[in-house]
C-alpha positions as CSV (number, residue, x, y, z in Angstrom):
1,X,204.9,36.1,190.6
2,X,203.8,34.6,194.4
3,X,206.5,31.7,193.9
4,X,208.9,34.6,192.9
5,X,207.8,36.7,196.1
6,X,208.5,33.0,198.3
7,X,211.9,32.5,196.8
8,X,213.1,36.5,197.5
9,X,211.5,36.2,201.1
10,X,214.3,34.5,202.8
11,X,216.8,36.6,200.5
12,X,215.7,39.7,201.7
13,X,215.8,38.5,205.7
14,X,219.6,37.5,205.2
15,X,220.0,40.6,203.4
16,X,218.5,43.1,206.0
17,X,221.1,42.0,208.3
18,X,223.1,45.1,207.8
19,X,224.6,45.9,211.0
20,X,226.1,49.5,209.5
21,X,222.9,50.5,208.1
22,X,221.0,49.7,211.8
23,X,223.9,51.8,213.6
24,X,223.7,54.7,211.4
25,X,219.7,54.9,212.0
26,X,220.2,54.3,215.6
27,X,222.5,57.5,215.9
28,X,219.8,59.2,213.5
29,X,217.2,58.5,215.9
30,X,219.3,59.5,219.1
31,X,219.7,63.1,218.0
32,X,217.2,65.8,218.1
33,X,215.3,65.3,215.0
34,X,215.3,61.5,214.9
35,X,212.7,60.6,212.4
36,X,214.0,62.9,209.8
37,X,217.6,62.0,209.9
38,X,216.3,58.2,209.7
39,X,214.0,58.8,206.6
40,X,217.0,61.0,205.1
41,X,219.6,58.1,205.6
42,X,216.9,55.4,204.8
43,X,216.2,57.1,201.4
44,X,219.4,57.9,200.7
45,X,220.1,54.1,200.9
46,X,216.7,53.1,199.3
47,X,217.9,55.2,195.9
48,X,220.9,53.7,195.4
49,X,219.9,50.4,195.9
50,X,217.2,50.2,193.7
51,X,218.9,51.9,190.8
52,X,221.8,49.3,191.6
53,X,219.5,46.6,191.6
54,X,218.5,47.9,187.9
55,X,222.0,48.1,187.1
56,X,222.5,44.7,187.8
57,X,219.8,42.9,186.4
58,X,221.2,45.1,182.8
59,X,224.7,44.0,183.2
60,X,225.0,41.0,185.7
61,X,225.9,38.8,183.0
62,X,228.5,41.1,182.2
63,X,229.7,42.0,185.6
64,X,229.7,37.9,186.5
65,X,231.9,37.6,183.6
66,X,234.5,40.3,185.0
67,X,234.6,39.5,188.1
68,X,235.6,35.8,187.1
69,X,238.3,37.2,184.5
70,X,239.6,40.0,186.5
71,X,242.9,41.8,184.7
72,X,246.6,42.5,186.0
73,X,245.4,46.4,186.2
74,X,242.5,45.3,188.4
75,X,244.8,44.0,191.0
76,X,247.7,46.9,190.4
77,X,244.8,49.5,191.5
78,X,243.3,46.8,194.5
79,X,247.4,47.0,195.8
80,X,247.1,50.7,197.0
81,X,243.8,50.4,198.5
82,X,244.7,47.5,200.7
83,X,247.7,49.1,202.0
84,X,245.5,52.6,202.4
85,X,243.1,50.4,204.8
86,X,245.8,49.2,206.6
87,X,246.9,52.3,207.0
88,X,243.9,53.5,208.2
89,X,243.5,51.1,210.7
90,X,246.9,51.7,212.1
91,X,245.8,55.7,211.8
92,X,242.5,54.6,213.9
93,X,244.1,52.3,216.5
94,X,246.7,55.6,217.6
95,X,243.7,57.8,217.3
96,X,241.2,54.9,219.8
97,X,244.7,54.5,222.1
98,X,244.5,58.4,222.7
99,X,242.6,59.3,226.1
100,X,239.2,61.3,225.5
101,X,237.9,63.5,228.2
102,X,233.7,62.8,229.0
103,X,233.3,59.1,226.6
104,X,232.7,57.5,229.8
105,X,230.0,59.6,231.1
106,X,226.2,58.8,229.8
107,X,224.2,62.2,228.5
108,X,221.5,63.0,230.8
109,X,218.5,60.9,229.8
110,X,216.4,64.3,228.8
111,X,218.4,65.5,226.2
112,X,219.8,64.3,222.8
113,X,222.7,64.3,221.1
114,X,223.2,67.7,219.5
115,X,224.1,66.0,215.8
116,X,221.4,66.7,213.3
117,X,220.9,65.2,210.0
118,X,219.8,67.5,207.4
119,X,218.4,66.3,203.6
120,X,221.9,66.1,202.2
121,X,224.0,64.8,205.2
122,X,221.5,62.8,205.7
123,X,221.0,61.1,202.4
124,X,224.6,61.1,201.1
125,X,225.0,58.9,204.5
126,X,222.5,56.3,203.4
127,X,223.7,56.4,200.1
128,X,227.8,56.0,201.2
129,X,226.6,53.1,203.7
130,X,224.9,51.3,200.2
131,X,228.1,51.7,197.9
132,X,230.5,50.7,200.0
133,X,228.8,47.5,201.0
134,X,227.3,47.1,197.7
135,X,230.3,44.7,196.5
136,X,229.3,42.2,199.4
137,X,225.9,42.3,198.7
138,X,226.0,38.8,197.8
139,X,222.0,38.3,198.7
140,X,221.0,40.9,196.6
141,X,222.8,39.4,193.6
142,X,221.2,36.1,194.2
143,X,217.6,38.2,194.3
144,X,218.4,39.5,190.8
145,X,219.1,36.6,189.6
146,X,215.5,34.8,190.9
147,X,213.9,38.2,189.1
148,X,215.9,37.9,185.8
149,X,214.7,34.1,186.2
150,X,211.3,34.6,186.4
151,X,211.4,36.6,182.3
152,X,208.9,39.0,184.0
153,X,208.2,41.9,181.7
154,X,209.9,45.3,182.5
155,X,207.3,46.8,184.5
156,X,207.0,43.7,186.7
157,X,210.5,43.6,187.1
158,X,210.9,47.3,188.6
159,X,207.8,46.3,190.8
160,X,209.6,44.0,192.3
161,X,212.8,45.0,192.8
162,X,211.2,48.3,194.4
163,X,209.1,45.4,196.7
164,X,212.2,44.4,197.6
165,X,213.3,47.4,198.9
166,X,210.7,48.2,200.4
167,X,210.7,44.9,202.4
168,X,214.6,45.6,203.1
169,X,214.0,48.9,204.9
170,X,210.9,47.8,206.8
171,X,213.1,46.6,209.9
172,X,215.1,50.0,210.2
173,X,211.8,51.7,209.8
174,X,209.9,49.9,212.7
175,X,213.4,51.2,214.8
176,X,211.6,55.1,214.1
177,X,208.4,53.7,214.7
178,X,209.5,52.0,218.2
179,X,211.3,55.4,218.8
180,X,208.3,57.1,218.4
181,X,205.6,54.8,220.6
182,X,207.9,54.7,223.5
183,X,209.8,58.0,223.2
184,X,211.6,59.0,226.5
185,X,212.2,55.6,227.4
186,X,213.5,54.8,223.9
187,X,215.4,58.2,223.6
188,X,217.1,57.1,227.0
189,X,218.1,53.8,225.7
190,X,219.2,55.0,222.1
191,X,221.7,57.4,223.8
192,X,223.3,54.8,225.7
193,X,223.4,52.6,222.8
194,X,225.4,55.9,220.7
195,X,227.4,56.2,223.4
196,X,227.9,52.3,223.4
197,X,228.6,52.3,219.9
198,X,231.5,55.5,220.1
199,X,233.5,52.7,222.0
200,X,232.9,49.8,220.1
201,X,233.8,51.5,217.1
202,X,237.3,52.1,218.2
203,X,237.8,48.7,218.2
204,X,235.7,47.1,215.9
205,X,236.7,49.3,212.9
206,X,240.5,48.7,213.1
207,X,239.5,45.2,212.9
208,X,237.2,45.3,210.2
209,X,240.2,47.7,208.0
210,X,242.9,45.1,209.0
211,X,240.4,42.1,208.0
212,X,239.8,43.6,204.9
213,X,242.5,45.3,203.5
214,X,245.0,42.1,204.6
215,X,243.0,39.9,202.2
216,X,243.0,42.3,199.7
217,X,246.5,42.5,200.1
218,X,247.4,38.7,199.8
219,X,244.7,38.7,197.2
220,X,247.2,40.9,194.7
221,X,250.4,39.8,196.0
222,X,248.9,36.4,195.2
223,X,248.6,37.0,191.8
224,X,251.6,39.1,191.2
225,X,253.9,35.7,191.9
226,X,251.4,32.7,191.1
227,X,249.6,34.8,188.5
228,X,246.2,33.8,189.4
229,X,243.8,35.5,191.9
230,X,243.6,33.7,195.2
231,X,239.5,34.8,195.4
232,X,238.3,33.5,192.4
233,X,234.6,33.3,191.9
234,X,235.3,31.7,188.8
């Protein structure tokens, strides 16, 4: 079990380095019940990943094998949704090019921003942020693996996936506990970095849309005239 715990160590670092995750716990904690909105988002993301990281070690052999034999109706649905994102980004780059009164102006350092987070807003947000990235959560399948590797029995298993969890959301976590032992100082510099982040976003995300949804989109035309995928993990 300890050279298990060694081996996922380094897994879970790379894996934690989920920059959507950290900005939507930043914005949590820059409104005006930070910690819940955190824990909401955090949980929200903790249950979904776990139960995903059961699915997986039930069916990764299964899933491995689709991925690596993907059908023609695989790519015919993957078609729509690339030109959809680049849609979107086109959608988002009008929408970023528009002028927005008061973006450039920093909220006064007493107050927060007036977004709360409830229970459900709050965990449906974690829980989005884990199943859209959970098809490019390539250390997490590697972690299965090492666990499925090991032939623990089932209860060890769980305890270790749920350790690995755990570990994963320790990092966003010490963001609510930094939040909380400097407070104004921190609420001050959490604003700014909303703030910061509103801007970035309109150009960052039309990237990411146009990234994504242009290799989707050579992916299927690809394989529509060559008749193979050109991302094979095969």
């Amino acid at each position: 079990m300890f050279a298990l715990l060694v081996i996922l160590l380094p897994i879970v670092l790379a894996d934690a380095l989920n920059p959507v995750l950290a900005a939507a716990v930043i914005f949590a904690l820059g409104t005006k019940q930070p910690y819940r909105g955190a824990l909401w988002i955090l949980l929200g993301w903790l249950v979904v990943y776990f139960f995903a990281g059961i699915g997986l070690a039930l069916g990764l052999e299964k899933l491995t094998e689709f991925l690596a034999n993907p059908r023609p109706v695989d790519f015919v649905i993957q078609l729509p949704i690339s030109l959809l994102l680049l849609w979107l980004a086109y959608k988002s780059i009008r929408g970023s090019a528009k002028p927005r009164k008061g973006v450039d102006r920093l909220p006064e350092a007493s107050s927060t921003t007036s977004h709360t987070f409830g229970f459900v807003a709050g965990f449906l947000l974690g829980a989005t942020i884990n199943l859209v990235g959970l098809p490019f959560a390539l250390p997490y399948f590697a972690a299965i693996d090492q666990v499925l590797k090991a032939d623990l029995d089932t209860a060890g298993a769980l305890a270790v996936i749920a350790l690995y969890n755990l570990a994963y959301v320790l990092p966003f976590a010490a963001l609510a506990m930094l939040r909380w032992i400097y407070r104004d100082q921190a609420n001050e510099l959490f604003q700014r970095i909303n703030v910061w982040m509103e801007k970035a976003s309109g150009v960052l995300m039309p990237l990411l849309l146009i990234l994504i949804g242009a290799v989707l989109l050579a992916d299927s035309l690809y394989y529509f005239t060559v008749g193979a995928p050109l991302i094979n993990i095969g």
